[in-house]
C-alpha positions in Angstrom: 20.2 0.5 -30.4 21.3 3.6 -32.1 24.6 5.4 -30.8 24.0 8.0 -28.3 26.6 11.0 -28.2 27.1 12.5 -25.1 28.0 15.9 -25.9 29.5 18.8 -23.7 29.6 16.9 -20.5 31.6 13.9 -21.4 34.3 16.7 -23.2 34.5 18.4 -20.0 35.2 15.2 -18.2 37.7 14.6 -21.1 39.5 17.5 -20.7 39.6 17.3 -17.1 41.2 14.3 -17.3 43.6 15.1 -19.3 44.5 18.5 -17.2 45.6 15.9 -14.3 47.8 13.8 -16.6 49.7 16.3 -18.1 52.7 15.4 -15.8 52.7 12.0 -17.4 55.3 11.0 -20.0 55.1 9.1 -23.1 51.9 6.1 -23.0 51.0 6.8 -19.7 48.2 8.8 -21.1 45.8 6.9 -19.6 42.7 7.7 -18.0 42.5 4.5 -15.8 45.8 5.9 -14.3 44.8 9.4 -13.7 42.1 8.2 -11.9 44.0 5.7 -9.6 46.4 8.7 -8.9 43.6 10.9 -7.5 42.2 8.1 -5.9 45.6 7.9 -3.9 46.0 11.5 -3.3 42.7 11.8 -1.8 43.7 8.2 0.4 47.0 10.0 1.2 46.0 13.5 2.3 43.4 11.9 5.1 46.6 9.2 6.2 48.6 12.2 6.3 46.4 14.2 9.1 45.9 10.6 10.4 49.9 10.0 11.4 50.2 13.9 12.3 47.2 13.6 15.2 49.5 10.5 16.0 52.4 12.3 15.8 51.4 15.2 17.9 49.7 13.0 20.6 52.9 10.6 20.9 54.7 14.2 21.6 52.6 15.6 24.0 52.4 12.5 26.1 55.8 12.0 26.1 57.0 14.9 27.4 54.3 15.0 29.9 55.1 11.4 31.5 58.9 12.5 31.4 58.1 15.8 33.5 58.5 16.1 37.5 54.5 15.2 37.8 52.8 12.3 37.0 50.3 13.3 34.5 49.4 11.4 31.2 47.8 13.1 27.8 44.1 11.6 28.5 44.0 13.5 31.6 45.6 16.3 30.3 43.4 16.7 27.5 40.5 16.1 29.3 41.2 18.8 32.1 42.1 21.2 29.0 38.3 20.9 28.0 37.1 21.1 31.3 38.9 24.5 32.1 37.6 25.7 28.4 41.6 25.9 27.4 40.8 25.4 24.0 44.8 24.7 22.5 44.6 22.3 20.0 46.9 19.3 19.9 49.4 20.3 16.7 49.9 23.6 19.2 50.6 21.6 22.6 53.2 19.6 20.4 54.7 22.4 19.4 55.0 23.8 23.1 56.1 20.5 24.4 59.4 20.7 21.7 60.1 24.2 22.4 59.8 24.5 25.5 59.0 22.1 28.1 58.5 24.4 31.2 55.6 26.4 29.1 53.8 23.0 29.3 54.8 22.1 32.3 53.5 25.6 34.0 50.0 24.7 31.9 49.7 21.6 33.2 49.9 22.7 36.9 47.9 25.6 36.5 45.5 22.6 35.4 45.8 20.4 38.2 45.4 23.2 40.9 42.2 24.5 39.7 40.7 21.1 39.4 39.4 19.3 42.3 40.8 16.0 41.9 38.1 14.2 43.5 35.8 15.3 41.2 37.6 14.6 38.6 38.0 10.5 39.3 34.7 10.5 40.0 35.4 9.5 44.2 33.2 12.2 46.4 
């Protein structure tokens, strides 16, 4: 079977290879490591947005279940969508750290505009 050059295409995967490697000292040249570091990049960056959701839920429910009502973050979120108070959680995180009583004053607003028997599903 004769030899088949590939032409343009493979050069351009070439180069690009070697574009992401060029931070890479001495025999580390390789192409085998280039790929397994974008490989982990793309791992990493989803993890990353992974432990911040955590992050930001872990903080929002804290600070909730530490206030003067008894109120937990599923219910909270939950009555959020159901008043059409679209604040998204990296936001409510950052309310909850700086200040406490902005949240708190949501979260009652919340709770007095929702009829709670509705809401547990008792009529």
């Amino acid at each position: 079977m004769t030899r088949t050059r590939r032409g343009y295409i493979a050069r351009r995967r070439r180069i690009k290879a070697r574009s992401f490697v060029s931070s890479f000292r001495g025999s580390f040249l390789k192409t085998q490591q280039d790929i397994r570091a974008l490989a982990s990049s793309h791992r990493d960056r989803h993890g990353q947005k992974r432990n911040f959701r955590r992050l930001w839920i872990t903080r929002i429910n804290s600070v909730i279940r530490d206030g003067w009502l008894y109120y937990n973050y599923s219910r909270l979120i939950h009555d959020l969508y159901k008043r059409q108070l679209l604040l998204n959680r990296k936001i409510l995180a950052q309310i909850a750290i700086a200040n406490k009583n902005s949240l708190y004053i949501i979260s009652n607003a919340i709770i007095k505009k929702i009829n709670w028997k509705e809401s547990a599903g008792v009529i």
